[in-house]
N, C-alpha and C positions, 0 to 999 in steps of 0.2 A: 514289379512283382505281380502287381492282378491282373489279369485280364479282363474282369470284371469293370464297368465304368463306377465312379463312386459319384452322388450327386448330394451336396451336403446344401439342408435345407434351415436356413436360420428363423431364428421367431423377429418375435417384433423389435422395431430397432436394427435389426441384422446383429451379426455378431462380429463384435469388434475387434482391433488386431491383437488385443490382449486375450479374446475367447480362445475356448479348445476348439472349436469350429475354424477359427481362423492358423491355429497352432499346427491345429492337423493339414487343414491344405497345404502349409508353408512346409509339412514334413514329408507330404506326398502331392508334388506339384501337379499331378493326373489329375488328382479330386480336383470337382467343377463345383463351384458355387452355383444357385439357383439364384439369381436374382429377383428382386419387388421393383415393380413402379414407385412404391410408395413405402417406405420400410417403420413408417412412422403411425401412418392411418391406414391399417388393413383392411382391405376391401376383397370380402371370401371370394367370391368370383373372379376376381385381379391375381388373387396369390394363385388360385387354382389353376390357373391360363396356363401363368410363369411356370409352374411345377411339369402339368403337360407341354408343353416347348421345350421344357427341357430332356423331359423323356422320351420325347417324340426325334429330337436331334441327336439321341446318345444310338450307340450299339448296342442291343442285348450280350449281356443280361446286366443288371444296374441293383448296385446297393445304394440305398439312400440313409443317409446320415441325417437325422432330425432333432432339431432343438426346440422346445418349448410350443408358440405357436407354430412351428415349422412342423410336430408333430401333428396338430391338428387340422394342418392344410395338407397331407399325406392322408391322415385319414377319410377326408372329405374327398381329396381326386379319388380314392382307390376306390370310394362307392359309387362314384361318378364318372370315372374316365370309361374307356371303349376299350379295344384291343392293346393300347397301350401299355395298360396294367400288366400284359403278361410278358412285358419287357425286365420287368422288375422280380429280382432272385431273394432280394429280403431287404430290410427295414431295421434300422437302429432307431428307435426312439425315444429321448432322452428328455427328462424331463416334462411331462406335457400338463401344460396348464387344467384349472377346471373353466374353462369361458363360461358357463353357465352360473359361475357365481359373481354376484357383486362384492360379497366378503374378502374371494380370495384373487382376483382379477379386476385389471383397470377397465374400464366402458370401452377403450379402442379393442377389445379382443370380443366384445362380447357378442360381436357381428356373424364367429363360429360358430356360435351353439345353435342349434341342438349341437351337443360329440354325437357324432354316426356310435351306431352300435353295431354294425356288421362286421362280421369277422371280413378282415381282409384278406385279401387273395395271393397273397404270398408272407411267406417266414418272416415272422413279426418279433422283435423284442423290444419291449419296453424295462427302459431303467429311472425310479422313481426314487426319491429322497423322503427321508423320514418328519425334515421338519421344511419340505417346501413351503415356501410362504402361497405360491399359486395353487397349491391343490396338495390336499392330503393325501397322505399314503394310499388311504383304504379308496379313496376314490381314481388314485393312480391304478391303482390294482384294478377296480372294477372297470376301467379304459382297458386294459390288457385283458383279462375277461371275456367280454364284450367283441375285440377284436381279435379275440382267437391267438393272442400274443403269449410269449412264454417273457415273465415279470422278474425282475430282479430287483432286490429290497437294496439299493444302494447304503443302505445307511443313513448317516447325517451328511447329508453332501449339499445344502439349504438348495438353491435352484442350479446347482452346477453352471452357472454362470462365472463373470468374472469376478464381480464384487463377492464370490462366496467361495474365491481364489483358483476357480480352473480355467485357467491360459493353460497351462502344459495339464495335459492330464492322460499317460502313460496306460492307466486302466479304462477309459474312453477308447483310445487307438486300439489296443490290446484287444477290445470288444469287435473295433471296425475289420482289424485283421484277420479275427477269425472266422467271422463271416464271411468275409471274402475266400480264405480257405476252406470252405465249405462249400462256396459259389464253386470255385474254380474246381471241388474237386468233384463236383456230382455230387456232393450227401449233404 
């Protein structure tokens, strides 16, 4: 269906065969995982590499699919990468933690912070949960802000992960697809 490349970027841990990260590639075998050296001990500079490698190997134009830290290793390459950046047609990003807290985040993420505040350089949406345990709404909001993202209040979706039941999740895709309809048609 896309012509677009999809490169779906997991947080820490990676995302397991039960996630919607892992549901969706299994439903659209095109979409490319972004692998980690280390998916356990994030190392910003290690995750940044992998994100550039991998857009640097795809064909323009590239939706990226982001979960959790996986949003915030997107937002750090896009402040940081070169010409690569303008490989990339838009951005889903789901969930994104706050690293800068110790209240709402464990010590392996907090290696992210400062969050970049730059508006990023291409079509941004971030989708944020009402009662995420890693970052509050209002500071979910202020991340999309910040990075020049259009915000969608998902609701009570706790981190959209597995244990908060999204293995399938129909309104996730439904988000990725029409992006990509958007990519592929010019607007």
């Amino acid at each position: 269906m896309a012509k677009a490349n999809v490169l779906i970027v997991p947080g820490l841990g990676n995302s397991g065969p039960e996630h919607w990260q892992s549901w969706l590639q299994q439903r659209h075998p095109s979409f490319t995982r972004v692998e980690q050296v280390d998916w356990d001990a994030p190392a910003l500079e290690d995750w940044v590499r992998s994100l550039e490698d991998a857009v640097t190997a795809t064909t323009a134009p590239v939706v990226l699919v982001a979960h959790s830290l996986g949003c915030m290793t997107v937002a750090h390459w896009a402040v940081r990468s070169g010409s690569s950046v303008g490989k990339i047609a838009a951005a889903l990003l789901v969930a994104p933690p706050d690293v800068e807290s110790a209240e709402h985040t464990p010590p392996e993420v907090h290696g992210f912070a400062p969050v970049p505040t730059d508006p990023l350089p291409f079509r941004t949406v971030v989708l944020a949960s009402r009662n995420d345990p890693y970052a509050p709404i209002a500071r979910s909001c202020g991340f999309a802000v910040g990075w020049g993202a259009d915000f969608i209040d998902g609701g009570d979706l706790n981190h959209v992960n597995t244990s908060a039941g999204y293995g399938p999740w129909p309104d996730g895709e439904r988000l990725v697809l029409d992006l990509l309809r958007a990519v592929d048609s010019g607007t």
